[in-house]
C-alpha positions, 0 to 999 in steps of 0.5 A: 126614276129616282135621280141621286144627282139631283138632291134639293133637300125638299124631301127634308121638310116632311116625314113620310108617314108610309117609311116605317124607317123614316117615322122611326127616326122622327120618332126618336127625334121627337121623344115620341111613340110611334102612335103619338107620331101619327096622331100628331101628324094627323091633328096637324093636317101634314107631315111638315116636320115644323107643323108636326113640332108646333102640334106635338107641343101644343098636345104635349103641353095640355096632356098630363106628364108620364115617366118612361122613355116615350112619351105617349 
């Protein structure tokens, strides 16, 4: 059972990827699509949110720019 007094902030450094709620929100965070969320995570090899970062830069930077609110 999921005990609410004990909270660490462990739970912080990763996304869980099966949390439609939690990927929405990282998504909105990263300016990314859904997709381009899951594709970057799967590049990285995790969903530490500061490896997804460097992966998602990396990619971002090597794919041409497009206009819009997400980027794809």
């Amino acid at each position: 059972m999921d005990d609410k007094s004990k909270q660490d902030g462990r739970d912080d450094a990763k996304v869980d990827l099966n949390d439609p709620n939690e990927v929405s929100y990282a998504d909105q965070q990263a300016n990314v699509s859904t997709e381009k969320h899951k594709e970057c995570a799967k590049a990285a090899g995790t969903s530490n949110r500061e490896k997804f970062s460097s992966t998602l830069s990396q990619i971002l930077d090597s794919a041409p720019s497009q206009t819009g609110k997400y980027r794809t």
